[in-house]
N, C-alpha and C positions, 0 to 999 in steps of 0.2 A: 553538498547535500544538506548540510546542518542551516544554511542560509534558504535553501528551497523551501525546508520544513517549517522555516518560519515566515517567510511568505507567503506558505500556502495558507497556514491556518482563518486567518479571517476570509479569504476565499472560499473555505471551506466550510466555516460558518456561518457564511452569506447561502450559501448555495443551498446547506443542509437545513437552515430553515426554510428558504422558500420549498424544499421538498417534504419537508415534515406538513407544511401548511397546506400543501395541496396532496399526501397523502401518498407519494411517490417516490417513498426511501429507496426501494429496492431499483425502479426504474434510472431513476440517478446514479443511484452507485452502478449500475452497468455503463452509465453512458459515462462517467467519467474511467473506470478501468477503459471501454473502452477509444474513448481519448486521450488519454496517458499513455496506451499501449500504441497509439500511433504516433502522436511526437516525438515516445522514446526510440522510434524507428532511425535508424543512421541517416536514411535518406531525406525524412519529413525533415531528423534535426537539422539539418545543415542547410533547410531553407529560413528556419525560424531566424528572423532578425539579419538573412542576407538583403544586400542589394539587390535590387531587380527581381524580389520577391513578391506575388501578386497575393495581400495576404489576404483579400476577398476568397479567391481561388482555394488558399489554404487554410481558410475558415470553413470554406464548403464542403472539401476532402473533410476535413476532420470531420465537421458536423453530419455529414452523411452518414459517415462507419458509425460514429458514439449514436447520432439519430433512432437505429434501430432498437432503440431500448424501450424506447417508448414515451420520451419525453417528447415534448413541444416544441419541434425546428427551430422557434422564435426565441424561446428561453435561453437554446443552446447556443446558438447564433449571438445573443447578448453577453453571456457570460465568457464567450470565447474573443469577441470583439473587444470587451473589456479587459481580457488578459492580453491581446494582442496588444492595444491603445497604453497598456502600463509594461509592455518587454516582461510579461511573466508566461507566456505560451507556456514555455519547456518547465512550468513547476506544475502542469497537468497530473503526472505520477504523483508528486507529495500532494497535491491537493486530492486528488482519490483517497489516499492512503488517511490522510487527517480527517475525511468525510464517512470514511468507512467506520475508525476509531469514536465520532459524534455518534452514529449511526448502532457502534455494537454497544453505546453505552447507554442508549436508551431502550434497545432491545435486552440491558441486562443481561450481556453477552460480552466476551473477550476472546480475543482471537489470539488465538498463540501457534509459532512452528515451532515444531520439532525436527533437529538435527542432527542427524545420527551418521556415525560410519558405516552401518553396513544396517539393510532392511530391515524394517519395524514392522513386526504382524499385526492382523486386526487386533487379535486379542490384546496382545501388549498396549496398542496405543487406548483401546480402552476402557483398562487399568489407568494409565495416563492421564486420561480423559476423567474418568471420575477421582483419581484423587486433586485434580487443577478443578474441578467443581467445590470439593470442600473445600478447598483453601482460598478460593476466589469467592465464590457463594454466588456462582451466575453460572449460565450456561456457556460452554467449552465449545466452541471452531478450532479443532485441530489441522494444522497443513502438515505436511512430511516432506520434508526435504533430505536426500542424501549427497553426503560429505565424505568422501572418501579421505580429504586431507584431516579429517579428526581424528584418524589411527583408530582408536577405539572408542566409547562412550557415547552421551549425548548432549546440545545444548537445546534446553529451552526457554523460548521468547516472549512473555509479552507485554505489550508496550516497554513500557523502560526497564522491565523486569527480566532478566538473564541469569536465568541457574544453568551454569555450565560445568557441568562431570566429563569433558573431554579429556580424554590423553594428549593429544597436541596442547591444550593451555596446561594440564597435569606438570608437561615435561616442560615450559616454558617457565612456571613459576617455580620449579626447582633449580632451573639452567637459573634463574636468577637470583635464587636464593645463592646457589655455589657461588655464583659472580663475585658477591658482596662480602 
């Protein structure tokens, strides 16, 4: 994964400016989620980079689905040919994800999940939400993911930033503290 991420980024920076220039952040970032969300598929990945793979065929599949966004066949077509041409099809997911990250930081925007063991109400997350506004001094994209293997508490994400109050890492760095 840590090798995707670093292939994606100038990918990602290739693509988010030509979308900045033409004015079509938001249509971009669909059409990459959803091209990412098709490669990541078991079936699509198991053609990427097979034998007897027709990758015209599997530029078209993809550029179809991600297509609906509302970018330009031609653009999508280029930049998927060009991932195909260098064996990086399957870093589609990290390339979203690192175009998204370009994208919330010129929107002055950070996107952060929240990880909880058991249900987060509206009101709690935002509470959440506006105290990650002061401390960040941009506006907050909250996601909610639940984790049952947390036991109890929450982690939150974003970008390299992880404040985790979980009971499962709680009970980990005490198991290790005992260890030593």
């Amino acid at each position: 994964m840590a090798e995707h991420a670093a292939i994606a980024r100038p990918y990602a920076q290739a693509t988010f400016e030509l979308a900045n220039e033409s004015g079509q952040l938001d249509a971009w970032s669909d059409a990459l989620h959803a091209a990412g969300a098709v490669v990541s598929d078991d079936q699509v990945a198991s053609l990427i980079g097979a034998p007897g793979t027709d990758n015209a065929q599997l530029i078209s599949l993809i550029a179809d689905i991600a297509g609906k966004s509302g970018v330009a066949a031609g653009r999508l077509n280029n930049l998927f040919n060009l991932l195909v041409e260098n064996g990086r099809l399957s870093s589609l997911p990290e390339i979203s994800r690192a175009y998204d990250s370009l994208k919330a930081e010129v929107e002055n925007r950070v996107e952060v999940t929240l990880t909880a063991a058991s249900p987060v109400d509206d009101a709690q997350q935002a509470k959440i939400v506006d105290a990650l506004k002061k401390r960040f001094g941009k506006d907050v994209s909250l996601t909610f993911e639940l984790d049952e293997n947390l036991i109890g508490g929450a982690r939150l994400q974003a970008d390299d930033l992880v404040i985790d109050g979980s009971v499962s890492t709680g009970l980990e760095k005490l198991a290790t503290t005992l260890a030593t």
